[in-house]
C-alpha positions in Angstrom: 23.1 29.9 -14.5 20.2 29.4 -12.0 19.2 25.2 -12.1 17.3 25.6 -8.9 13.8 24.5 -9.4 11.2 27.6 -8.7 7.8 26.6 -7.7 5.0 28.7 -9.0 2.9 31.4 -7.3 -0.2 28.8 -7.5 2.4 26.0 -6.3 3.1 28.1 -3.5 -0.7 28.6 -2.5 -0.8 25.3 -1.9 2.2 24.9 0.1 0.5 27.1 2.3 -2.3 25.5 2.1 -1.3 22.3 3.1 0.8 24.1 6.0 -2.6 25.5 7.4 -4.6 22.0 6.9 -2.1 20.4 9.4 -1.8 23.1 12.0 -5.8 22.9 12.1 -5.9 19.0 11.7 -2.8 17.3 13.1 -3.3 16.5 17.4 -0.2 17.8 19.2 1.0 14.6 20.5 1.5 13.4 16.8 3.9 16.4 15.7 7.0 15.1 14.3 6.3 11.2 16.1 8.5 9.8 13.3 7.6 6.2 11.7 5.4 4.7 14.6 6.6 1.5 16.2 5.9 0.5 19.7 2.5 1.9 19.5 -0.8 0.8 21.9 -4.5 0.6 20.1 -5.5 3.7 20.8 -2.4 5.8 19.4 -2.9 3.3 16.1 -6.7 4.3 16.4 -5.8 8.2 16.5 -3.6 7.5 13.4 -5.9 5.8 11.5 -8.6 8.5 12.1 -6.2 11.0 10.9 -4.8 9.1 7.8 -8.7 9.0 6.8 -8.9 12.9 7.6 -5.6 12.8 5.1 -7.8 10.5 2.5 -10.7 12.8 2.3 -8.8 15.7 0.8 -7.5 13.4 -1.7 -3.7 13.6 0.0 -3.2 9.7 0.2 -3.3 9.6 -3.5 -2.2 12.8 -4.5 -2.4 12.0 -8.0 -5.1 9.5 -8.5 -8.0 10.3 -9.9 -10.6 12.0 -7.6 -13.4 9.5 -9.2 -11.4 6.9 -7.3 -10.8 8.6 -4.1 -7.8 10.6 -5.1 -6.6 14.3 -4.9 -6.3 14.6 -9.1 -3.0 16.7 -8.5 -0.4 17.6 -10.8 3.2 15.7 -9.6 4.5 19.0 -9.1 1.7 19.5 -5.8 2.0 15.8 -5.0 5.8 16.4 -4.2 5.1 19.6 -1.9 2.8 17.3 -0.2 5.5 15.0 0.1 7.6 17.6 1.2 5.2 19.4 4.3 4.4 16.0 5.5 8.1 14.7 5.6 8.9 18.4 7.4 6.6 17.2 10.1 7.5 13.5 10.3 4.7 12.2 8.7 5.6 11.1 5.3 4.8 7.7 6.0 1.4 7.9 5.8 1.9 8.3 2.1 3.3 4.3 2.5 4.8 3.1 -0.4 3.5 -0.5 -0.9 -0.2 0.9 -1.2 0.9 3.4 -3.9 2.2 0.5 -6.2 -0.9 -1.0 -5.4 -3.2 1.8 -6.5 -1.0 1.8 -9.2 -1.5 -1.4 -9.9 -5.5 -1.1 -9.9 -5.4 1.6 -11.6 -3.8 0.1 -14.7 -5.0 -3.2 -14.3 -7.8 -3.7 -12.1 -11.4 -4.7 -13.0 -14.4 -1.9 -13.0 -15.4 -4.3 -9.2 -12.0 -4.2 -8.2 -11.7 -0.3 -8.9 -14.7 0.3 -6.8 -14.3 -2.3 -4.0 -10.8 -1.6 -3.3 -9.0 1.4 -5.0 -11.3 4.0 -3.4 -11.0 2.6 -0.1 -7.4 2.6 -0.4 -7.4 6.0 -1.9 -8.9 7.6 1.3 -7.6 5.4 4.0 -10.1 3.4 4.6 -8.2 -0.1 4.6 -5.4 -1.4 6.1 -2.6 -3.0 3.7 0.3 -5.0 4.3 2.0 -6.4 1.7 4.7 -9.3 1.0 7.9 -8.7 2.2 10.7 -8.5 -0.1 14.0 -6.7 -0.8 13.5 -3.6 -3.0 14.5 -4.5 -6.8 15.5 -8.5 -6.3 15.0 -10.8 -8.3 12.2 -13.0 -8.6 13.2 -16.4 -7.6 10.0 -19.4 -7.8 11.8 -21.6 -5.9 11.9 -19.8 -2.9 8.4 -18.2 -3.0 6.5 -19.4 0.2 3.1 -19.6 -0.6 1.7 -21.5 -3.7 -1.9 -20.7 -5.1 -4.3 -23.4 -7.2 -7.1 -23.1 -9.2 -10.5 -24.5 -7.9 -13.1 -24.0 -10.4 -13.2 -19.8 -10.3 -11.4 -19.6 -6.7 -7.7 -20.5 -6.0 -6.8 -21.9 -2.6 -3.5 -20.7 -1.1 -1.1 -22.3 1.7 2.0 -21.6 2.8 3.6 -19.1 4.9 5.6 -15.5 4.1 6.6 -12.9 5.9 4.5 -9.7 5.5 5.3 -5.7 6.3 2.7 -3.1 7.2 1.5 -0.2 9.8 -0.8 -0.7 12.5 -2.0 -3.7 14.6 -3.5 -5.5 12.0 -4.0 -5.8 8.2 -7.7 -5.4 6.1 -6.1 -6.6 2.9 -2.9 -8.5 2.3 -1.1 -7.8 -1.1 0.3 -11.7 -1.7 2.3 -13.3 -4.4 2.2 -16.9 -5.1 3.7 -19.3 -7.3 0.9 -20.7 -9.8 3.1 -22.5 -12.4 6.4 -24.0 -10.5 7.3 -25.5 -14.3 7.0 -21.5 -15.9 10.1 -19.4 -16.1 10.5 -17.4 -12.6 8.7 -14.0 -14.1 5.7 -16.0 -15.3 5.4 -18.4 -12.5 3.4 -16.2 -10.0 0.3 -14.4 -9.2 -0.7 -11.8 -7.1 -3.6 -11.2 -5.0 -5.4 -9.1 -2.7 -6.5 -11.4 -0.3 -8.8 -10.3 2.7 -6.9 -10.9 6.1 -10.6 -12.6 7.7 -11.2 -15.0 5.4 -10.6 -18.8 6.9 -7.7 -19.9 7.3 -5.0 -17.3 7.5 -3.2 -16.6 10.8 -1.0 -13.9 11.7 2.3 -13.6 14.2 3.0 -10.7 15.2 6.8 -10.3 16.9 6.4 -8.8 20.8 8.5 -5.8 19.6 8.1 -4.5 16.4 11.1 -2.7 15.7 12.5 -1.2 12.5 12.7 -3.8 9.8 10.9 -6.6 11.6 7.8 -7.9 10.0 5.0 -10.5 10.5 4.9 -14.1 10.1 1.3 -14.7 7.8 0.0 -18.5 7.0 -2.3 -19.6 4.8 -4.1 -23.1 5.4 -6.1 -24.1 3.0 -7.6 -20.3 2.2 -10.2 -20.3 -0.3 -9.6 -17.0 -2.3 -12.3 -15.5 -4.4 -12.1 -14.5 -7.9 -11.9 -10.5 -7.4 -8.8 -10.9 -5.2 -6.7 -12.0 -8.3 -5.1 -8.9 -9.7 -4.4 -9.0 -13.4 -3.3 -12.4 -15.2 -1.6 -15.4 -13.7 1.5 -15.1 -14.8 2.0 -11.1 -13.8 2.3 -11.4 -10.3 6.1 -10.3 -9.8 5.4 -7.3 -12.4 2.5 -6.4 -11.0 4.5 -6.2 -7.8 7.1 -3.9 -9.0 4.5 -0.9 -10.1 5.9 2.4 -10.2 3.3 4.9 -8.3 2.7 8.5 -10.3 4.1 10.3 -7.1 7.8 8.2 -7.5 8.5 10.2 -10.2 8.1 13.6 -8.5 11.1 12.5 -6.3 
């Protein structure tokens, strides 16, 4: 008995499709580079120009909608993507933390949010790092480093966490913050998609990024605006934990 899993004719087409996109589209110097690291401005510049060539056909977000920026593909395509792309060293363009966070929009953000922010992500037009935490731990209040008030419609946020991302610097950083340190742990926080140039934040960067080292991000005082809260207070860590569509290809 044959369990092997045969890809369609159509399935195939686009296989080949995406296998002619990145001969015609992908600069010879960035064939099979591997997760960057160690890179200067102008390599991160070359990459960011081609992660936007990536977002324009919709490959970012293989399976967003196309309204938002995405390639409206069926899981099936989204995982050939995945797979031509990781064939060539290049599957981390499709980085993980801003598919939660699409995911995240998608299913909980406001009709501003959707249009400020998902589309932009959608077609690599934004820059994301997001909080740096161990894959499926345990929310824990007490050791959360930044803590978030209300002021009228804004919250102000201080502290300091550490935060992981490509490039040389972030447009957006996805942040969770403890709101409510009385509330039980998964009810405590909130989570926000702060704008790395507003006043107040400052970023350290280590002199050699190198696999699993991150960046040390403080907040002073930062005056966050109502459409940078994502969902509820109270949702933060599961908000956090979003499944994207494409995970379930895998």
């Amino acid at each position: 008995m044959d369990f092997e899993y045969h890809y369609t004719e159509e399935q195939e087409r686009f296989r080949q499709e995406v296998r002619a996109w990145l001969d015609a589209n992908l600069p010879q110097d960035m064939e099979r580079p591997g997760e960057p690291r160690g890179l200067d401005r102008a390599a991160w510049e070359q990459r960011k120009y081609f992660r936007r060539k990536l977002g324009e056909k919709g490959w970012l977000a293989p399976t967003g909608p196309e309204e938002w920026g995405g390639g409206g593909l069926s899981l099936d395509h989204a995982l050939i993507l995945r797979e031509e792309l990781g064939g060539r060293g290049l599957r981390w363009f499709l980085e993980e933390q801003s598919a939660s966070l699409r995911a995240v929009l998608q299913q909980r953000g406001t009709q501003e949010q959707k249009r400020g922010y998902l589309f932009a992500i959608s077609r690599g037009q934004a820059t994301i790092w997001s909080l740096s935490r161990e894959p499926g731990a345990e929310p824990d209040a007490g050791n959360l480093g930044i803590q978030a008030r209300r002021d009228g419609d804004d919250h102000i946020l201080n502290g300091s966490e550490l935060f992981a991302g490509q490039g040389m610097g972030p447009d957006y950083l996805w942040t969770l913050a403890l709101t409510d340190p009385d509330a039980p742990s998964h009810q405590a926080t909130a989570t926000f998609l702060v704008p790395a140039g507003l006043k107040g934040i400052s970023i350290q960067t280590p002199n050699s990024l190198l696999p699993g080292e991150a960046h040390r991000v403080t907040f002073d005082n930062v005056v966050v605006p109502p459409r940078s809260l994502l969902g509820e207070e109270g949702e933060g860590w599961s908000l956090m934990q979003a499944i994207p569509a494409e995970a379930v290809a895998e």
